[in-house]
N, C-alpha and C positions, 0 to 999 in steps of 0.2 A: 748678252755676252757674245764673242765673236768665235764664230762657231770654226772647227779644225779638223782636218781628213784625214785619216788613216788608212791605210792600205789595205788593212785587213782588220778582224776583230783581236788578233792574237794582239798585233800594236796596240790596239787601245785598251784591251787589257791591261798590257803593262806600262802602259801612261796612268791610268787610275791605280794598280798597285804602287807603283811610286809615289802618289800622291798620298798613298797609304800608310808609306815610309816602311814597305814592304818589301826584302830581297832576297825569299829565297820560299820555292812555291814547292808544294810536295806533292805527286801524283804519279799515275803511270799514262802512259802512249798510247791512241787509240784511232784511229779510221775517222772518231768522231769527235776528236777534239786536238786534233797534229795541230791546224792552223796558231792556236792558243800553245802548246806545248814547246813546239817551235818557236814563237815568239820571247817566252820566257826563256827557253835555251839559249836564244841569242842573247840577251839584254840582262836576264836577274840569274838566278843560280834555281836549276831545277832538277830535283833529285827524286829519283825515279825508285821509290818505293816497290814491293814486291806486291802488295793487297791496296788497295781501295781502301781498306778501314784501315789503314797504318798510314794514308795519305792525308786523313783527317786526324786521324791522333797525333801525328808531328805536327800536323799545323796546328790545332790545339795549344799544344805544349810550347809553337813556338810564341804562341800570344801571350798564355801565360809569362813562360819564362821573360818577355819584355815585358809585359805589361797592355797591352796591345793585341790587334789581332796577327790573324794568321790565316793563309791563303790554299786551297787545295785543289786538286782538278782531276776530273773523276770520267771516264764514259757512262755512255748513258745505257738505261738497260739492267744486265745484271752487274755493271759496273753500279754505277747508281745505287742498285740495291748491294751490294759488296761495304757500300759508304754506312750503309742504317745504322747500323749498330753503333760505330765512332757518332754518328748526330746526336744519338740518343743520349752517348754520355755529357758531347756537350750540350747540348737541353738541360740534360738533369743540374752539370755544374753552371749553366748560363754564363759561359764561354764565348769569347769570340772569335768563331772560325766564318771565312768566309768561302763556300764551295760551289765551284763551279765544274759543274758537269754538263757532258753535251748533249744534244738530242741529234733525232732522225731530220730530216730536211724538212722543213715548213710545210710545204705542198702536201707531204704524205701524215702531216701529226694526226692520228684519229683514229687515221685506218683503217687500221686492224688488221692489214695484210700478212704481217709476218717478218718486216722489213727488219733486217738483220740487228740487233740490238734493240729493237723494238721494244717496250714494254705498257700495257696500260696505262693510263695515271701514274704517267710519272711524277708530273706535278703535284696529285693526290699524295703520291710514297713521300717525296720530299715535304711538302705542307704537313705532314703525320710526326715526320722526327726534327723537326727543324723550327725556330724560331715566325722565321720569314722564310718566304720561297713564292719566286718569281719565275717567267719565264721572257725571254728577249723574241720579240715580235717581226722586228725590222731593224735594221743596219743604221738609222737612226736614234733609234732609242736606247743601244745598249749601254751608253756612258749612264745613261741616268739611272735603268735598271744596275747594274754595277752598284752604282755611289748609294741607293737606296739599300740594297743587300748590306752593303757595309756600314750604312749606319746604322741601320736594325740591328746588327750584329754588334755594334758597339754601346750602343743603349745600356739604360740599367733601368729596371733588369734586363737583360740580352740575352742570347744564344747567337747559333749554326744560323745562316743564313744561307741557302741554297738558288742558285741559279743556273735554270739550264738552259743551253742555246743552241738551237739548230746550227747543225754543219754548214749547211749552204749558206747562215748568214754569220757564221764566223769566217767564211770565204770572203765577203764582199767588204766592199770600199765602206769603210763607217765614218758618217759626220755625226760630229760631238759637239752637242754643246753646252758645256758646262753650266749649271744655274745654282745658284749661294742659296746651301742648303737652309733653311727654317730651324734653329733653334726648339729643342724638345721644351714646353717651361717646365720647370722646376715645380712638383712640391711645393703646395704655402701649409705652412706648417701655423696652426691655430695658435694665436697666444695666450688661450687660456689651456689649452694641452700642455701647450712648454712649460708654463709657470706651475703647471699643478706637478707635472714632471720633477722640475727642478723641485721645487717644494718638499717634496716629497723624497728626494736625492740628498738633499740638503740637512734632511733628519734625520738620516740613516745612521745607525750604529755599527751596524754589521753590513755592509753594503758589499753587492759580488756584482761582478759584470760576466756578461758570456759572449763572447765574439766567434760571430763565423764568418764566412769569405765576402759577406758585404762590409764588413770594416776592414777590406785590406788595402784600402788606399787612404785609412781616417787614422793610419799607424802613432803619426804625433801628437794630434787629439787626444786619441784615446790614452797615449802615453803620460800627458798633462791630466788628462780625468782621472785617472787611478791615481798617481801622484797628489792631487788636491784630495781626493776623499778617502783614499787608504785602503780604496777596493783591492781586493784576491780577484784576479784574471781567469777564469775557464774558458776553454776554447773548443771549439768544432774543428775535426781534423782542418777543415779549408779553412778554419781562422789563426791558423797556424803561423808565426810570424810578422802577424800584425805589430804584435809589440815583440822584439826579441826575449825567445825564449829563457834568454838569461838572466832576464828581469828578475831583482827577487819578486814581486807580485806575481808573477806569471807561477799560476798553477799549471795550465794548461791542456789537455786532453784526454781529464782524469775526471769528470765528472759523474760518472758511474762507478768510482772506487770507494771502498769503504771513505776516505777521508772527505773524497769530493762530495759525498752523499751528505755528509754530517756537514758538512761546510753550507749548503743549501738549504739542511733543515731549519738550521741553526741563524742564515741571514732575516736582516729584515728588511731587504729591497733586494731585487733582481733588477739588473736593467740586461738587456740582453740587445746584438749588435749585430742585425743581417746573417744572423743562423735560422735554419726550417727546421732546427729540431730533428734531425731525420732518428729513423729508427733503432739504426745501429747503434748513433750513443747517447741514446736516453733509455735503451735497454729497454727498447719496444715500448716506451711511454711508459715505462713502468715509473720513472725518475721522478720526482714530488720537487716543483720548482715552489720559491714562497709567493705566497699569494699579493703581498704588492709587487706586480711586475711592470717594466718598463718596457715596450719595445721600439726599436729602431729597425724599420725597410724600408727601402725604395720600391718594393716589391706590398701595394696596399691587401693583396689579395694572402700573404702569408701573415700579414697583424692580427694575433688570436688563432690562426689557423691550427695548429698542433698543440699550446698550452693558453688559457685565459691571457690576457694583459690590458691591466685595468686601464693603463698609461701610454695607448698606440701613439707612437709619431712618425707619421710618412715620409720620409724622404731619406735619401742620402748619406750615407754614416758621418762623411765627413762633416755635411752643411749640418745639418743635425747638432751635432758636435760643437760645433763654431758656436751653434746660439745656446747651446744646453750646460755645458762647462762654465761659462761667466756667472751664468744665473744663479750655478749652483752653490758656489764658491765654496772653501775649504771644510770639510765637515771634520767634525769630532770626532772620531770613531770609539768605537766602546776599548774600554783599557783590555788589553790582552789581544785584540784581535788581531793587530798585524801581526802579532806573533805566534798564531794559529795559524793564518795564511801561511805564514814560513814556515813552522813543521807540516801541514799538508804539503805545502811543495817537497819539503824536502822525505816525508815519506813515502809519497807515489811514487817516486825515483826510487830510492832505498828496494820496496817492496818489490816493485818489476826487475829490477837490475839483479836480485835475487830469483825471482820466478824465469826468469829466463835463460837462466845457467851460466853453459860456457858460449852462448851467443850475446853475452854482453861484450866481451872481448872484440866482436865484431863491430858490436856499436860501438864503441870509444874507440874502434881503431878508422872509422868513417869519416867520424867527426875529428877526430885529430891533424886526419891527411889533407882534406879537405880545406881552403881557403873560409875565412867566415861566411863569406857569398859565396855560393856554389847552388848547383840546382840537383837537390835527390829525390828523383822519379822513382816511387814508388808500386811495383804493380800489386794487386790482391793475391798476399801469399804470407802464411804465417809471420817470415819475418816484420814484415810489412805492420800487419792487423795488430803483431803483440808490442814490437817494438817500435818499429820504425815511422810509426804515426803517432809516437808517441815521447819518447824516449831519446830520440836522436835528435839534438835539436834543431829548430830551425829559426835562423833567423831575420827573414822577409819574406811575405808572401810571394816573392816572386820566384824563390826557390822551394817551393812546396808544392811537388808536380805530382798529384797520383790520380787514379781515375775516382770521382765522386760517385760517382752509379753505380760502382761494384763491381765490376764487370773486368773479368780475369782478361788477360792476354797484351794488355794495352800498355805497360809499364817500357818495351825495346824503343817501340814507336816513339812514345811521350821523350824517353831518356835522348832519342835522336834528334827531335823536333827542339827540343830543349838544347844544346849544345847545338847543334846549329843556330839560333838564335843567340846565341854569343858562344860564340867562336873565339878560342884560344883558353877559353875557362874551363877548369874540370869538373864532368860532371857525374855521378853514381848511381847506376838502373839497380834497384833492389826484386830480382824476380824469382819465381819462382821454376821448379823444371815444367810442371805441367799448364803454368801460364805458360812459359815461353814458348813452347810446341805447338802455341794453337796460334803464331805466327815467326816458326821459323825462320822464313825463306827472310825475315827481315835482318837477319844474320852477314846476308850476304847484301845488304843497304849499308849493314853498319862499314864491311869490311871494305867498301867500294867506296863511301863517302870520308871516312877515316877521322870522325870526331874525337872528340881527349875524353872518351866515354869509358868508363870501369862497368863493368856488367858483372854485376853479383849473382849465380843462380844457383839459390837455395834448393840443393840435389835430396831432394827424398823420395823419390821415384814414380810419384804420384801427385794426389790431389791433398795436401795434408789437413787441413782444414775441414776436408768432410769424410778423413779418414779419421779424425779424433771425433768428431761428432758422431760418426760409427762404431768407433770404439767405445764410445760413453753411455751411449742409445741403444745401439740395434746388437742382437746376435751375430752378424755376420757382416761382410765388409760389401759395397756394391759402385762398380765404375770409379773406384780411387785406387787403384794397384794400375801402374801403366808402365810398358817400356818405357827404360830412358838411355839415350843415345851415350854413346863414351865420349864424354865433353871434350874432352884432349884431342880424340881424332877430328871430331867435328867440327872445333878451331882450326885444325892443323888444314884440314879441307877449305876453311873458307877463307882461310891467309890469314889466322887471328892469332895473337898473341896468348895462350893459356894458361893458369898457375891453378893450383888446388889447394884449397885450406881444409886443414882435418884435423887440427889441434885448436885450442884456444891461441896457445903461444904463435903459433903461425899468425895469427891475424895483423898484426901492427906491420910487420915488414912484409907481408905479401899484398896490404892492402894501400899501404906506403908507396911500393915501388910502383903498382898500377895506375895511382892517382896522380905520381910523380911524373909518368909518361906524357907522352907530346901523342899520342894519339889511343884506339879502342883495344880494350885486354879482356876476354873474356877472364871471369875468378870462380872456378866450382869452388863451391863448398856443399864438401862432404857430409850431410847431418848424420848417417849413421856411424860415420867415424867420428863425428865432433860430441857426439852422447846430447840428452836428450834435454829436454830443459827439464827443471823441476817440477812445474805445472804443464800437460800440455795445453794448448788453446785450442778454445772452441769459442766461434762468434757467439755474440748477444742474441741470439732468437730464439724462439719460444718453437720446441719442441714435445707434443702432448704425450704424456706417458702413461701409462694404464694406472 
């Protein structure tokens, strides 16, 4: 192919983000990577983040929320390391972010002199939290080191792809030359698997599906499969929206609830869809899945890995799907059971919408304001854990943005990254006060970039989560009582629009008017004015008591 010069590396950067159908990069400014930063300033939209791990969690979020990846650019050093943390979550959720951060000059990589931003193995840090991780050698190779990072990063299974490049050859003239990538093959799926599969799908009386974030592109698939066999839907928070929420079959991210529990005892086939089972909701493995089960990954190394499955099929939810559904074709279901599907569905709602008081008011007034597309970033915080991964519904995985890994503080970034990535749509950060604080200064991202973002932050003055777990466990309370800032000023300071909810009845028209805006509002709410729920929460983990 006919090779093409660019002036510098930042241009050819943003020749392969275009190619990427990428336009809008998240990082902060650095000695060690101006040349790229600069680049994107002129040409794509670059928005200059307060932290290094918020530079990755909005591009994160921006790939989600399209569907797609997402671009970030980082210094090297303890920029670099600032990044670990956001890689890690996307690793865990196998995300595609693609990060680029710079290094020290060529000549000096090894060292060890001390040279300013310096750090060991940076390669090693990146290869540790990251999918793929590469480094640019010469002014020749970077288009290919790029389009390599990105396709790793778009793979399935995928993650973070990290590349970092010396300054001196982000400076220099770069010849590119593009070469038509290789085709990943696909998964051959056995046809004595599929047919014993189907076979066996085909017989089923009580049949249940379980989808997590590997069926969220197999959405009308799987919509047509439950439809032909009459299955009840469970989902893993990240399989959230594969089929809308509103489906009667959609039970949803209730499989740990007394009814979900019964529902599982009670099937006689599982087929389960690109979930890992994680720990949180299967209630530490405690959860008894039946013993004929089906599973579906793209991912060969999670088939059998956290529950038996007699009936592995490797590949793809969707390709999967295409050959597994014909085969199967309409089943019988035993009489009575769609109509147990339906009261489970309809009591896990019932049950929680009670258990969590006067913050149900909050979730129906979310979901009302809301557009049926809309993207809500979730960060780890009561509301979140009891309801809002639950409860409030969602309907496409493309608006189902929280962090997978657990991991507090990420929910401002996500919410920004997300509404930047469609732009003029409303979108609603659900956090909490002491997430939000462990990245403030992104406050002053939101109020500088001016997205149509509603920022919820659930004011309990602390850590509530391991302030209820303290209260149920221990005699005494430890690092969950924290200052908290007077939200009102702290808006008023960062040029943000403020409202407070402290009633139930407040919530429709304070949460209304915020989502209604043409740009970001911060919304306290009060928990100890809004009273308490009836149950508090406390996560699924196993804590040993004398």
């Amino acid at each position: 192919m006919t090779s093409k010069r660019y002036a510098d590396g930042g241009e050819l950067l943003v020749a392969v983000l275009c190619e990427l159908g990428i336009d809008t990069v998240f990082g902060i400014v650095s000695v060690h990577n101006l040349p790229l930063v600069e680049a994107v300033d002129r040409h794509l939209r670059f928005v200059p983040v307060r932290h290094e791990a918020t530079a990755v969690t909005a591009a994160d979020a921006y790939g989600r929320a399209r569907g797609t990846l997402g671009c970030a650019l980082t210094s090297t050093g303890t920029g670099a390391g600032n990044a670990a943390g956001s890689l890690v979550e996307a690793l865990s959720a196998g995300t595609s972010v693609l990060h680029v951060t710079g290094q020290i000059e060529s000549a000096l990589l090894g060292g060890g002199r001390g040279y300013i931003h310096e750090t060991k193995d940076q390669l090693g840090m990146l290869a540790a939290v990251s999918h793929h991780a590469a480094t640019v050698t010469s002014a020749t190779e970077a288009g290919r080191v790029l389009r390599t990072a990105a396709r790793a990063a778009l793979a399935t299974p995928g993650g973070p792809a990290s590349v970092e490049w010396p300054v001196d050859l982000q400076y220099a003239a770069q010849e590119d030359t593009p070469a038509p990538a290789a085709a990943d093959p696909a998964p051959t799926l056995e046809p004595e698997q599929l047919a014993a599969a189907a076979d066996l799908l085909a017989g089923a009386r009580r049949p249940l599906v379980w989808a997590g974030g590997g069926a969220a592109r197999a959405g009308d698939r799987l919509t047509t499969l439950l439809e032909r066999t009459g299955a009840g839907l469970l989902t893993s928070n990240s399989g959230r929206g594969a089929v809308p929420e509103d489906h009667p079959q959609v039970i949803g991210n209730f499989a740990t609830t007394p009814a979900g529990r019964s529902l599982l005892a009670d099937a006689d086939v599982l087929l389960s869809i690109g979930t890992h089972f994680r720990s949180n909701e299967t209630a530490d493995y405690s959860l008894q899945l039946p013993a004929a089960h089906i599973q579906i990954d793209a991912d060969a190394a999670a088939l059998g890995r956290a529950y038996p499955a007699g009936h592995p099929l490797h590949g793809e939810a969707d390709a999967v799907l295409a050959a597994l559904t014909p085969a199967t074709g309409t089943t019988a279901t035993e009489a009575g059971w769609r109509q147990r599907i339906t009261t489970a569905r309809q009591e896990v709602r019932r049950t929680l919408t009670e258990n969590i008081g006067p913050q149900a008011a909050l979730c129906q007034a979310i979901r009302e304001a809301l557009p049926r597309r809309a993207v809500i970033a979730r960060d780890v915080t009561i509301a979140s854990s009891s309801w809002g991964n639950r409860l409030l519904e969602i309907y496409d995985p493309r608006d189902n943005v929280f962090p997978r890994g657990g991991g507090i503080g990420q929910g401002l970034g996500m919410g920004i990254g997300a509404a930047l990535a469609r732009p003029g749509e409303p979108v609603v950060v659900i956090a909490g006060d002491g997430g939000l604080a462990v990245h403030l200064g992104e406050l002053l991202t939101l109020a500088q970039e001016r997205p149509r973002l509603t920022l919820l932050v659930f004011n309990d003055g602390g850590y509530g989560v391991l302030r209820n777990m303290q209260d149920r466990y221990s005699a005494r309370r430890s690092g969950v009582d924290l200052a908290t800032p007077d939200f009102a000023l702290l808006a008023r300071a960062c040029g943000l629009p403020h409202a407070r909810i402290a009633a139930p009845e407040d919530a429709a028209a304070v949460i209304g008017e915020a989502v209604a805006g043409d740009g970001p509002t911060l919304v306290e709410v009060d928990l100890q004015a809004l009273g308490p729920m009836k149950n508090p929460f406390t996560p699924p983990v196993k804590i040993p008591t004398a």
